[in-house]
DSSP file (Angstrom, degrees, kcal/mol; ACC not computed):
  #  RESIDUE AA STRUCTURE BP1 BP2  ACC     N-H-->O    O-->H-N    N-H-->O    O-->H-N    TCO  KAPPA ALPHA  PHI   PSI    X-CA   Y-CA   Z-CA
    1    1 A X              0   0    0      0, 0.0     2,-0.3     0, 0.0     0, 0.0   0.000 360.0 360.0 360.0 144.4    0.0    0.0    0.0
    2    2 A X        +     0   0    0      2,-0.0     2,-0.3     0, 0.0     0, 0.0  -0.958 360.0 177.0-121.9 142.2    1.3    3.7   -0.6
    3    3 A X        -     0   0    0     -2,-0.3     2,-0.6     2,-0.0     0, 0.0  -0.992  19.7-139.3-137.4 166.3    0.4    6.7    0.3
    4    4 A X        -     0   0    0     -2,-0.3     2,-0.2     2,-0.0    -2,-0.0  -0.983  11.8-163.8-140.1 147.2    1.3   10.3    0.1
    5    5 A X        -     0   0    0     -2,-0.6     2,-0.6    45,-0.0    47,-0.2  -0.716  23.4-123.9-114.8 138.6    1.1   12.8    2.8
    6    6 A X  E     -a   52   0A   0     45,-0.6    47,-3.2    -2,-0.2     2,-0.7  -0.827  17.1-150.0-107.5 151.3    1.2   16.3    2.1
    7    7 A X  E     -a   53   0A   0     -2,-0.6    47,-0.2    45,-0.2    48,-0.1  -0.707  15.4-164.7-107.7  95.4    4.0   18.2    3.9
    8    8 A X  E     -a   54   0A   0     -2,-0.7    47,-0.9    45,-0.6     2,-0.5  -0.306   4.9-171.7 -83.8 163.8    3.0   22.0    4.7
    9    9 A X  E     +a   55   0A   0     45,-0.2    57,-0.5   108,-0.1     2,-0.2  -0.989  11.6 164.3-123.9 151.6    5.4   24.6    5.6
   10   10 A X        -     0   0    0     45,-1.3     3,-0.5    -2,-0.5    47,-0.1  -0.966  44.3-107.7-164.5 173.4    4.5   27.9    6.7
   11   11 A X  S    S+     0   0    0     -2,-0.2     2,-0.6     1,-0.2    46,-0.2   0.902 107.4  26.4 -75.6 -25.3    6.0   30.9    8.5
   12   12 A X    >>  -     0   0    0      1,-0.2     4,-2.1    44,-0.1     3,-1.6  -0.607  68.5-176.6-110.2  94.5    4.3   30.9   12.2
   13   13 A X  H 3> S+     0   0    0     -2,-0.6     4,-3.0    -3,-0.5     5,-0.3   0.906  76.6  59.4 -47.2 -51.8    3.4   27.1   12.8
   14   14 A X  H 34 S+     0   0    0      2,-0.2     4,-0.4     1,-0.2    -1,-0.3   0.556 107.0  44.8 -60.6  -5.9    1.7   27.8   16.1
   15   15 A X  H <> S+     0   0    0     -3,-1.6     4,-1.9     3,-0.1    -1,-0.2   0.825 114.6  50.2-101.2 -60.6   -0.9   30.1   14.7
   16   16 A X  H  X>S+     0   0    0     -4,-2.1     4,-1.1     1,-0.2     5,-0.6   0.838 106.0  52.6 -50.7 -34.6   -1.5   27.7   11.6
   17   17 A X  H  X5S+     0   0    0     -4,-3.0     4,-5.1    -5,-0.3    -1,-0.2   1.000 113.2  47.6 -76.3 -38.6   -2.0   24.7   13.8
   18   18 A X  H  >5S+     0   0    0     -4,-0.4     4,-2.9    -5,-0.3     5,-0.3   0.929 118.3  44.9 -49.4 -44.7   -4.9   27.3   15.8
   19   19 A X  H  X5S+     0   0    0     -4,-1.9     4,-0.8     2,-0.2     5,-0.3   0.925 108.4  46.0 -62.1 -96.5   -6.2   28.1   12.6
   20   20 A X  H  <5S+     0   0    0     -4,-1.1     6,-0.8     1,-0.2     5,-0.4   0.822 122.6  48.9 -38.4 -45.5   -6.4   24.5   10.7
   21   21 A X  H  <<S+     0   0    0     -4,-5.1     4,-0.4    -5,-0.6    -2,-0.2   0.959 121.5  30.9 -65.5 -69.6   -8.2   23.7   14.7
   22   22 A X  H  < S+     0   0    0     -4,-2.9     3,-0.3    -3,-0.2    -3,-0.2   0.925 135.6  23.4 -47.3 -75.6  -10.7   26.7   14.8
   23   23 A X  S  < S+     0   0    0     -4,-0.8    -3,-0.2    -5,-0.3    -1,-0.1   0.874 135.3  32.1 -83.5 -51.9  -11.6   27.3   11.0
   24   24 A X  S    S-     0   0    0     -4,-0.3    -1,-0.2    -5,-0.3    -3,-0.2   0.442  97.7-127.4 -77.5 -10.1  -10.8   23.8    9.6
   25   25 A X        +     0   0    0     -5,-0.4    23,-0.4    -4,-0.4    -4,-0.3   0.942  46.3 172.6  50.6  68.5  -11.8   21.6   12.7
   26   26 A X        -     0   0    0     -6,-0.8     2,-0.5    -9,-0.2    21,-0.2  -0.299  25.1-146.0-116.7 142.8   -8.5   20.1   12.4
   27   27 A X  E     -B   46   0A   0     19,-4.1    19,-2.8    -2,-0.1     2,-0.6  -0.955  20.6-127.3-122.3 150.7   -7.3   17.4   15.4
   28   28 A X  E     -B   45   0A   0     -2,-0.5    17,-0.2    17,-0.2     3,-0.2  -0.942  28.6-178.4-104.9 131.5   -3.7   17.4   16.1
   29   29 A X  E    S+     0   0A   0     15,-3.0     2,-0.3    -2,-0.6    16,-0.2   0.363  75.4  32.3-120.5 -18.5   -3.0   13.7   15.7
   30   30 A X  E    S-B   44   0A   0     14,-1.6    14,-2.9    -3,-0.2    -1,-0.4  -0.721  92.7-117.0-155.8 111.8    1.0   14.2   16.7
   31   31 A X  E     -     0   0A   0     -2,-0.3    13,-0.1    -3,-0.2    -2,-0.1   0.162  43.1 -84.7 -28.1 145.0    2.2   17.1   19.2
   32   32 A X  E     -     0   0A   0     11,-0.2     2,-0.6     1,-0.1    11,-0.2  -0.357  37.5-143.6 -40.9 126.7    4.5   20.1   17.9
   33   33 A X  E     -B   42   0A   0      9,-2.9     9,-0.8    -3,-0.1     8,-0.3  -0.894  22.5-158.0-127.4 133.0    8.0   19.0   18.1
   34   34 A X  E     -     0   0A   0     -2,-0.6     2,-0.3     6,-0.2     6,-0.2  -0.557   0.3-148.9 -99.8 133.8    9.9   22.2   19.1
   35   35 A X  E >>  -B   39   0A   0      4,-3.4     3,-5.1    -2,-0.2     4,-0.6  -0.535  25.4 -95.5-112.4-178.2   13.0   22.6   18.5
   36   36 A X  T 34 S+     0   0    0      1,-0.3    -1,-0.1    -2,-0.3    -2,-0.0   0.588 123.8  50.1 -52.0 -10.5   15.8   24.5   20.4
   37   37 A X  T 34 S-     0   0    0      2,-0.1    -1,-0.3     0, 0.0    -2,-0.1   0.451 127.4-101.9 -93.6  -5.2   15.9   27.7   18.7
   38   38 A X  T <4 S+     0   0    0     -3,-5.1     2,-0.4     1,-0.4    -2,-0.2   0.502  76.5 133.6  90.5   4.2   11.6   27.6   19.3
   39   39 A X  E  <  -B   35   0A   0     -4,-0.6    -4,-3.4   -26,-0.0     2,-1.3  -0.745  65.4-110.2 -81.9 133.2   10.6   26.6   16.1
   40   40 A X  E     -     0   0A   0     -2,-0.4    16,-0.4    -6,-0.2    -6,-0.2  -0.361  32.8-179.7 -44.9  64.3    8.2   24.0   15.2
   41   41 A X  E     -     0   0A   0     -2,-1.3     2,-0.2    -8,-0.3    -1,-0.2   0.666  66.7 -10.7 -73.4 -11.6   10.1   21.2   13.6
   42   42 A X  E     +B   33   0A   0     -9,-0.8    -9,-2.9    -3,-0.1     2,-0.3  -0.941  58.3 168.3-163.9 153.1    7.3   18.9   12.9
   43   43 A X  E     -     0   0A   0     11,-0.4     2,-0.5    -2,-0.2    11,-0.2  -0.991  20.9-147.2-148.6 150.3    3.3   18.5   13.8
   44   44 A X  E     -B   30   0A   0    -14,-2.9   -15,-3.0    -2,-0.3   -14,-1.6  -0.955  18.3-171.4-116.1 124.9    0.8   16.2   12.2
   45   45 A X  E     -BC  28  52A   0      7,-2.5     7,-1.2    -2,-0.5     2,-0.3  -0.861   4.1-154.4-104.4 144.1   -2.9   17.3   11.8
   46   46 A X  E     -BC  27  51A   0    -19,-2.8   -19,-4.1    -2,-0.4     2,-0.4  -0.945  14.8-178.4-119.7 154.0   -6.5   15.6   10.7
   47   47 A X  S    S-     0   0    0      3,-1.3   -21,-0.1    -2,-0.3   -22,-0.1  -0.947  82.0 -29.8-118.1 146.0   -9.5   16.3    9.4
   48   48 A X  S    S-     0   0    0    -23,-0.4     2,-0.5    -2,-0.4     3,-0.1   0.632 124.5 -48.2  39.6  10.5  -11.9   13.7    9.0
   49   49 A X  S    S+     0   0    0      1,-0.5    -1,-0.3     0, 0.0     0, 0.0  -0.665 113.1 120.6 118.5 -76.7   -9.3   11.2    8.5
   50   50 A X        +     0   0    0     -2,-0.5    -3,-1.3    -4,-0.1    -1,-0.5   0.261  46.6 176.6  -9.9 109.6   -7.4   13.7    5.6
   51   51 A X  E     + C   0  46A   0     -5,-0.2   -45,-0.6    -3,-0.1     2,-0.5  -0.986  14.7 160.1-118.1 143.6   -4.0   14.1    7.5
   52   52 A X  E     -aC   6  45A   0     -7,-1.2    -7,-2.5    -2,-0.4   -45,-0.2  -0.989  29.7-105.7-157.0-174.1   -0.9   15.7    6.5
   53   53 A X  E     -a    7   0A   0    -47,-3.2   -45,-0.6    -2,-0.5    -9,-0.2   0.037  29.2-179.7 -92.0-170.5    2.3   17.2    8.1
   54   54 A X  E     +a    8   0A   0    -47,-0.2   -11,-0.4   -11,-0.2   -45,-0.2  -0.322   7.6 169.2 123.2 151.9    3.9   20.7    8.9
   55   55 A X  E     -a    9   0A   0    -47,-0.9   -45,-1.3   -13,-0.2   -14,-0.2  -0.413  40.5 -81.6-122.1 178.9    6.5   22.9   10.2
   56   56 A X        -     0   0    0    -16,-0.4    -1,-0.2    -2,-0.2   -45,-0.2  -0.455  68.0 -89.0 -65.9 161.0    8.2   26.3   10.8
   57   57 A X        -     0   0    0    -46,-0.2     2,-0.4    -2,-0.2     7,-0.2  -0.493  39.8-153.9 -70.4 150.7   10.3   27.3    7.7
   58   58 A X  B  >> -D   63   0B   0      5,-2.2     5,-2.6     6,-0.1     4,-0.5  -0.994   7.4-170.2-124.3 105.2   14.2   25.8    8.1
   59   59 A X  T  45S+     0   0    0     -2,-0.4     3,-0.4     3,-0.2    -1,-0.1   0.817  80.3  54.3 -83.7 -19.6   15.8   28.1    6.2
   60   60 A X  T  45S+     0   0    0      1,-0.2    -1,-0.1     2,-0.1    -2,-0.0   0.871 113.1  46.8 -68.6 -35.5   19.4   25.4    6.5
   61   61 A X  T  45S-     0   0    0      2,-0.1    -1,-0.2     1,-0.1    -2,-0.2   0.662 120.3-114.3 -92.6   2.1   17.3   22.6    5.1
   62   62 A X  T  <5 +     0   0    0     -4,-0.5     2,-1.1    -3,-0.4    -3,-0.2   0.710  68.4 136.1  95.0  30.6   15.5   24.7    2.0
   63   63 A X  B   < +D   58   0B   0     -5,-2.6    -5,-2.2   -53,-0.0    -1,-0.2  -0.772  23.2 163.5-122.0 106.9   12.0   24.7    3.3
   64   64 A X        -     0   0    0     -2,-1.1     2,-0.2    -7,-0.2    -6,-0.1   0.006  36.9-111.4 -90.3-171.3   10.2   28.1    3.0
   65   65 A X        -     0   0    0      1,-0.1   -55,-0.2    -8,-0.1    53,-0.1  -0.743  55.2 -73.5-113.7 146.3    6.5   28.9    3.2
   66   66 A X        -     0   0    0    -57,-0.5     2,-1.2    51,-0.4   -55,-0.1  -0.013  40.9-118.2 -76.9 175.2    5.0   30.0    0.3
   67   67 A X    >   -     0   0    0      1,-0.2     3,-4.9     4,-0.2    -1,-0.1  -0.646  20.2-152.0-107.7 114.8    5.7   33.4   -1.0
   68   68 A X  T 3  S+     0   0    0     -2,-1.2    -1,-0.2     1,-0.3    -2,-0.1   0.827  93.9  70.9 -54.4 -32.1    1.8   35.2   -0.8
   69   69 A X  T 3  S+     0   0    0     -3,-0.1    -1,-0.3     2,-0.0    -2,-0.1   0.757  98.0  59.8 -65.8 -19.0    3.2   37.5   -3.9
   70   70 A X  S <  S-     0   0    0     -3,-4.9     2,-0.3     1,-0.1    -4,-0.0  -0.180  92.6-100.5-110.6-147.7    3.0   34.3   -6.4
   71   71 A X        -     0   0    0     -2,-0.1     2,-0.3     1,-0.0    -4,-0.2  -0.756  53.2 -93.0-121.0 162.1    0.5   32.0   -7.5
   72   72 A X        -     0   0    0     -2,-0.3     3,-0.1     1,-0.1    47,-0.1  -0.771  21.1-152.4 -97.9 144.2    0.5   28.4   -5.6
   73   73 A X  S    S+     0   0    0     -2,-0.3     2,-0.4     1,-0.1    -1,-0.1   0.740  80.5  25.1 -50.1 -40.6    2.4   25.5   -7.0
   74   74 A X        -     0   0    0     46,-0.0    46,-0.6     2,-0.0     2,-0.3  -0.938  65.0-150.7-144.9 131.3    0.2   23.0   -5.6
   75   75 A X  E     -e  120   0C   0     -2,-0.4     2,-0.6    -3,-0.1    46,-0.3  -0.570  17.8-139.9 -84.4 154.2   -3.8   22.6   -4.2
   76   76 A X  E     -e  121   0C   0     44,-0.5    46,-1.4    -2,-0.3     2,-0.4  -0.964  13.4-135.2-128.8 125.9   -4.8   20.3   -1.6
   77   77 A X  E     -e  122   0C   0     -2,-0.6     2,-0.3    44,-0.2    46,-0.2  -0.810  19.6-172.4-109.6 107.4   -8.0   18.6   -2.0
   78   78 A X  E     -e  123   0C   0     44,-1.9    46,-1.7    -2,-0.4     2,-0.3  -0.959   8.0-158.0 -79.3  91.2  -10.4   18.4    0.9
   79   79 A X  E     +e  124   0C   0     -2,-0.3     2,-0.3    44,-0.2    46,-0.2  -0.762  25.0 177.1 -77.8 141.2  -13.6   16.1    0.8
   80   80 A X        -     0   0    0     44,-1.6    46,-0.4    -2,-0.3     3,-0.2  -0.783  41.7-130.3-112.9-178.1  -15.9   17.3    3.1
   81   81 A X  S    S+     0   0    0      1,-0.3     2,-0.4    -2,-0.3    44,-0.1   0.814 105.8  28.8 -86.9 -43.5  -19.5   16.6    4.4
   82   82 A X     >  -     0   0    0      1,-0.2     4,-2.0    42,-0.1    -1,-0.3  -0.865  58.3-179.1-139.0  86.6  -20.8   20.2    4.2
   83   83 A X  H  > S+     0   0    0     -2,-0.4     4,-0.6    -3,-0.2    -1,-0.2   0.798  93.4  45.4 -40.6 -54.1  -18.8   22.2    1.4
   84   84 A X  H  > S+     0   0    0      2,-0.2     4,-1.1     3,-0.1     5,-0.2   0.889 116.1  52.6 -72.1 -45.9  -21.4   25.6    2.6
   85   85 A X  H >> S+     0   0    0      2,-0.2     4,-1.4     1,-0.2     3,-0.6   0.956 109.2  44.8 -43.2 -68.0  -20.6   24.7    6.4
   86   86 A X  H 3X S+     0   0    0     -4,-2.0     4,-1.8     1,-0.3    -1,-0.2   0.671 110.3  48.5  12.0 -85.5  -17.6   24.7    6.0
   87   87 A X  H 3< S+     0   0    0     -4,-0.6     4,-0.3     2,-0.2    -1,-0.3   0.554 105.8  59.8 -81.4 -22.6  -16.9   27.9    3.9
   88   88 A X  H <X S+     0   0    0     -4,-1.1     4,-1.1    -3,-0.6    -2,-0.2   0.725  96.8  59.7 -63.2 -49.7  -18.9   29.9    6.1
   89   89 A X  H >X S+     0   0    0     -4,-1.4     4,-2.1     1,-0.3     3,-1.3   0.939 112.2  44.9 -64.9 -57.0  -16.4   28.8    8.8
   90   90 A X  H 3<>S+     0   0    0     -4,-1.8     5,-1.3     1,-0.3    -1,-0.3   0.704 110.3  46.3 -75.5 -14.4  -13.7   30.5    6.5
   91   91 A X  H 345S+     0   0    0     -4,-0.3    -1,-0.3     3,-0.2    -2,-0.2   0.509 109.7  54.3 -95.2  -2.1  -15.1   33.5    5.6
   92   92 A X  H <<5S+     0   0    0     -3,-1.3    -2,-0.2    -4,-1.1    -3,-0.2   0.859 103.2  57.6 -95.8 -44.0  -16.1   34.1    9.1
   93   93 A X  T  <5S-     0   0    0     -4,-2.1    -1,-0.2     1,-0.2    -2,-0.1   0.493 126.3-104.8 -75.0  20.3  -12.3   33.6   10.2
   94   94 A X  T   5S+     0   0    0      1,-0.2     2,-0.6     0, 0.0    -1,-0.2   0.811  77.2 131.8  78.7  18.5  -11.6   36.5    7.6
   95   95 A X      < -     0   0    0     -5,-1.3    -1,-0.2     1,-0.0     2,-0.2  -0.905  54.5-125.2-120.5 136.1  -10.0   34.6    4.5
   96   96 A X        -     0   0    0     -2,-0.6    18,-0.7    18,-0.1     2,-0.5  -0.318  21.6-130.2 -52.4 113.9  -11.3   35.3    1.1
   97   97 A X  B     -F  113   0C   0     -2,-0.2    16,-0.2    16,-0.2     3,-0.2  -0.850   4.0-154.2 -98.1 153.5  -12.7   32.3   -1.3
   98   98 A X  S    S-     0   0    0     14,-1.1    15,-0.1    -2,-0.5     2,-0.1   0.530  71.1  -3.2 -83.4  -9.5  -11.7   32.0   -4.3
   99   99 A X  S    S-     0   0    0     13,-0.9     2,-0.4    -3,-0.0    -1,-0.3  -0.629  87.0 -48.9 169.1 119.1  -14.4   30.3   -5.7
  100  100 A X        -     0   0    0      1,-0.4     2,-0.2    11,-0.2    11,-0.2  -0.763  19.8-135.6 114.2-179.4  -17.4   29.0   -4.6
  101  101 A X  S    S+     0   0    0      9,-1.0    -1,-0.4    -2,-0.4     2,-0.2   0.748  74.5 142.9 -31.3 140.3  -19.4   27.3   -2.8
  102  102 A X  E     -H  110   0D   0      8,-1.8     8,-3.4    -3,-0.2     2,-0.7  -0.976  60.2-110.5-159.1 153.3  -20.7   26.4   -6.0
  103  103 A X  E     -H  109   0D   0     -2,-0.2     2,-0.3     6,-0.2     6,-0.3  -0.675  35.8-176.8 -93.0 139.9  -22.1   23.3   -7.6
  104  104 A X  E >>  -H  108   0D   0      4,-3.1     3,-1.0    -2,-0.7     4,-0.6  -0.701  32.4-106.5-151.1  85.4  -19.5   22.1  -10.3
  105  105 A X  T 34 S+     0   0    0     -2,-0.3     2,-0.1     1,-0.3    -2,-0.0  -0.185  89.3   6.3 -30.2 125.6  -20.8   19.1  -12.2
  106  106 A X  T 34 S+     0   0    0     -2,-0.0    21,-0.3     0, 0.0    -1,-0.3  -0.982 121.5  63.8 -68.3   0.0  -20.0   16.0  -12.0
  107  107 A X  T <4 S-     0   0    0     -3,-1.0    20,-0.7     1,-0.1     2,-0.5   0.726  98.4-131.9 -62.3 -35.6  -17.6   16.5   -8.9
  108  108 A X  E  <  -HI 104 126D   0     -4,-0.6    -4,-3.1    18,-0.3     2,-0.7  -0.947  63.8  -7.1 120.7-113.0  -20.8   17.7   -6.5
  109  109 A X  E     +H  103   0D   0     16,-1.3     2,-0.4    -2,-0.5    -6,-0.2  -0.847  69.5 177.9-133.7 117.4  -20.1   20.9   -4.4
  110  110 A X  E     -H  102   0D   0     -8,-3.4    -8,-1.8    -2,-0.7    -9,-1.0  -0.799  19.8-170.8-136.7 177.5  -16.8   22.9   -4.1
  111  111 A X        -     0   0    0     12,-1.4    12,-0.3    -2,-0.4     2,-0.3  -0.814  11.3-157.9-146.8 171.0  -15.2   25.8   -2.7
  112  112 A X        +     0   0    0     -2,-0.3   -14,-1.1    10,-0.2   -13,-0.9  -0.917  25.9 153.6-149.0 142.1  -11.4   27.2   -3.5
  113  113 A X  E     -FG  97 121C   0      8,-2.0     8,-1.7    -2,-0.3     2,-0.4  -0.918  39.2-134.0-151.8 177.9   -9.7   29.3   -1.0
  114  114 A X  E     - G   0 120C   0    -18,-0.7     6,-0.3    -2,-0.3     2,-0.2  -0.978  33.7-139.2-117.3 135.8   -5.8   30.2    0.1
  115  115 A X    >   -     0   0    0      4,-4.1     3,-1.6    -2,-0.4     4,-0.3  -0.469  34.4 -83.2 -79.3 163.7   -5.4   30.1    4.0
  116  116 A X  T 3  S+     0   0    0      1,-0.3    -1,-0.1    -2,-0.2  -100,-0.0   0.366 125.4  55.8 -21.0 -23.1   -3.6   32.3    5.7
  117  117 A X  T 3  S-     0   0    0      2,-0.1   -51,-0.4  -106,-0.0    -1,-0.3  -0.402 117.9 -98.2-119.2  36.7   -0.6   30.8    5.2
  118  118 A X  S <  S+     0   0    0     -3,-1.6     2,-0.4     1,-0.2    -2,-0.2   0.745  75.7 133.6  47.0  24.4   -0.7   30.7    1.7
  119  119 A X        -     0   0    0     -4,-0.3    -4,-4.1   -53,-0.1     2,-0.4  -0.721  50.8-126.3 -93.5 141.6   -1.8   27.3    1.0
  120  120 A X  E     -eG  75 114C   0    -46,-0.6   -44,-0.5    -2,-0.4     2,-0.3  -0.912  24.1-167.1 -94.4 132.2   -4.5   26.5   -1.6
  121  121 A X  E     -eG  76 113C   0     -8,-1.7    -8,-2.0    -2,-0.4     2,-0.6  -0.963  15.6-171.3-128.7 115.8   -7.7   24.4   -0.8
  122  122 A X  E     -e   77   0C   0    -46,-1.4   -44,-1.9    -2,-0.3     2,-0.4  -0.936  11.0-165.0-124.0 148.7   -9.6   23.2   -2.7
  123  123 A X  E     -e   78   0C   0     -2,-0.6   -12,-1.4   -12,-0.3     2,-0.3  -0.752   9.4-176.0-101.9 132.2  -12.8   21.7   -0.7
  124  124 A X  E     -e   79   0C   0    -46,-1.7   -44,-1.6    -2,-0.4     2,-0.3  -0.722  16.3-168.3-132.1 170.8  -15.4   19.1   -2.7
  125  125 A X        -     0   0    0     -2,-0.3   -16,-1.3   -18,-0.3   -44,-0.1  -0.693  39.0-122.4-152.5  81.5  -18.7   17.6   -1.2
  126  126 A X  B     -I  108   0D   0    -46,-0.4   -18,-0.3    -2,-0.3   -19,-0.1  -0.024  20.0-102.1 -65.0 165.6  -19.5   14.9   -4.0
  127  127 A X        -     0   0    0    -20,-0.7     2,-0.6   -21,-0.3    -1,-0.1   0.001  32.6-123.2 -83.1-177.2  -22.5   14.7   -5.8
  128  128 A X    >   -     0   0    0      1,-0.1     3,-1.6    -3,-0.1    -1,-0.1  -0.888  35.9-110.6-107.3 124.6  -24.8   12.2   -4.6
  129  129 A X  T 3  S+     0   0    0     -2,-0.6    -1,-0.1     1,-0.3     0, 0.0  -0.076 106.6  30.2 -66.8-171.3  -25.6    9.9   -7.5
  130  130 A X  T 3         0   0    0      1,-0.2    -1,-0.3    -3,-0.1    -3,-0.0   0.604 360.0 360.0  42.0   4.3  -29.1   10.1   -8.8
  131  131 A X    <         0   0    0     -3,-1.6    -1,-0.2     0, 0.0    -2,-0.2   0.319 360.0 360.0-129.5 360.0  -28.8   13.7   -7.6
């Protein structure tokens, strides 16, 4: 079996992980581990099962955050239950969608947004068959 985990970086990890918990309902599934200089060197988070990684930027090991002046390299694709729920939840916390909620045939119900940290989401609710 394989899988791939996505690995986020961004520049204040302790804020993100409060954010992905508030706005995203996010569990932290493996504590921050901090390292001596007070940086985050690794955390693991879920939604619903959807897990992935993140850090503080290491600027010795090449791992930035993305830079909010360009466009993002890569989306990360959320299913949720409630695509409107959801999205509500983000616009409340003050971040912008990009697109959406909308129904977008045959995929069901989606949303787009960049968090806070300059990651791209995009969030899907699949259609229901017969519906």
């Amino acid at each position: 079996m394989s899988e791939l985990t996505p690995y986020l970086c961004v520049a204040d990890c302790r804020r993100a992980i409060q954010w992905y918990v508030d706005v995203l309902g996010a569990e932290v599934t493996f504590d921050p581990i901090v390292m001596p200089d007070g940086h985050v060197g690794h955390c693991e988070l879920t939604v619903a099962g959807a897990r992935w990684m993140m850090s503080d930027e290491f600027e010795s090991a090449g791992v930035a955050a993305p830079d909010p002046d360009r466009g993002a390299c890569v989306s990360l694709h959320l299913t949720v239950d409630d695509v409107d729920a959801l999205a509500a939840r983000i616009v409340k916390s003050g971040t912008t969608m990009d697109r959406g909620p909308e129904e977008s045939p045959p995929v069901g119900r989606v949303a787009v947004f960049r968090d806070p940290f300059g990651h791209r989401w995009f969030l899907n609710q699949p259609a229901r068959d017969g519906t």
